[in-house]
C-alpha positions as CSV (number, residue, x, y, z in Angstrom):
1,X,53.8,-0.8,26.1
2,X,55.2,-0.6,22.8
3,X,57.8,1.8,22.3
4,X,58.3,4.5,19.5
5,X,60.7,5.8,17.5
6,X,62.1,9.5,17.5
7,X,62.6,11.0,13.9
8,X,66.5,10.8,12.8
9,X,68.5,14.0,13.4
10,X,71.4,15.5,11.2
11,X,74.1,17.1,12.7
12,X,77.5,18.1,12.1
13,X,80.7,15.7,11.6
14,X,81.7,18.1,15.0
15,X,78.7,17.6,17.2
16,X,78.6,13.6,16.9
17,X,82.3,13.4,17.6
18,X,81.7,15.7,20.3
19,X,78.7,13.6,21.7
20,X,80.8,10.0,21.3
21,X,84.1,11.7,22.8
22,X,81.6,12.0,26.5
23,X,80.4,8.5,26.6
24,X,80.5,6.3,29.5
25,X,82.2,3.4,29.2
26,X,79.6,1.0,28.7
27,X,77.1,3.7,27.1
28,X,75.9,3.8,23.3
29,X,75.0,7.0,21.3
30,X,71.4,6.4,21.3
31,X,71.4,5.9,25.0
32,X,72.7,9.4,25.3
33,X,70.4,11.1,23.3
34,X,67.7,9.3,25.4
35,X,69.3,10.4,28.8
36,X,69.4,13.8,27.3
37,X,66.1,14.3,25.7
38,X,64.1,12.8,29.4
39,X,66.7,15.2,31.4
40,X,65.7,18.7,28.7
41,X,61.7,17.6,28.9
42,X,62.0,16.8,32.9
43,X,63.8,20.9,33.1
44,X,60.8,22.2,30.4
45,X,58.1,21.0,32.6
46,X,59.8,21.9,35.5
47,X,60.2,25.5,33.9
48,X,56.8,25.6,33.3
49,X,55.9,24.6,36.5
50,X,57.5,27.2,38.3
51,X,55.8,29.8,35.9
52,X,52.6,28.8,36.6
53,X,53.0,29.0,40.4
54,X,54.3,32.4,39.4
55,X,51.4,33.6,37.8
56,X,48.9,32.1,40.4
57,X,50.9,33.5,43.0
58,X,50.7,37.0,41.3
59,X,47.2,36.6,40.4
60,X,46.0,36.0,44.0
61,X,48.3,38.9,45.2
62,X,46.5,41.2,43.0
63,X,43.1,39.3,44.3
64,X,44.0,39.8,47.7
65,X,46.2,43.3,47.1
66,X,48.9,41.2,49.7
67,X,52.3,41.4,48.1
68,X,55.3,41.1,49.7
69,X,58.2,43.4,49.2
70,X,61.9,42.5,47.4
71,X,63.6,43.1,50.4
72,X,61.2,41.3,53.1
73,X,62.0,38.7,50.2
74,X,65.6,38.5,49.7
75,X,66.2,39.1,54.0
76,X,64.1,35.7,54.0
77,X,66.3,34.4,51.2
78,X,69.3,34.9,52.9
79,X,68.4,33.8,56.4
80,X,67.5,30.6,54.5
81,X,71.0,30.1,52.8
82,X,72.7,30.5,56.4
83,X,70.8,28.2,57.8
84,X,71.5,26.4,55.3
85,X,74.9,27.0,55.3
86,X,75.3,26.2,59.2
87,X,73.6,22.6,58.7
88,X,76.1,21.9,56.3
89,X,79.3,22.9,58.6
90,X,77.7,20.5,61.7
């Protein structure tokens, strides 16, 4: 596969310096920017995603008129994180 190029960005004196005072030993500028550009689009997706489950899942509540209340929600929440929680301590 060939590879492409990204457009050149301008940015401040302060941000480059800021960017090249956090790399790993080892790690070049451009490598960053890579890392950082696959780690924002992996979160956008991931974002959109979750939305669209979101608006299927309050699509089909209205469809079916089934919703499920804040509090039947958050008890279920919170019985999760102490589970959670427990599993950790063992």
């Amino acid at each position: 596969m060939k590879t492409a190029s990204i457009p050149s960005l301008r940015v401040a004196p302060e941000l480059r310096a800021a960017a090249e005072n956090v790399l790993q030993e080892g790690e070049t500028l451009s490598g960053f920017l890579e890392e950082s550009l696959r780690a924002h689009i992996n979160r956008r997706q991931t974002q959109q995603e979750f939305i669209a489950r979101g608006l299927a899942s309050r699509d089909e509540a209205r469809r079916s008129g089934h919703y499920v209340s804040a509090d039947d929600v958050l008890h279920k929440m919170k019985a999760m994180l102490v589970a959670s929680n427990s599993k950790k301590r063992k």
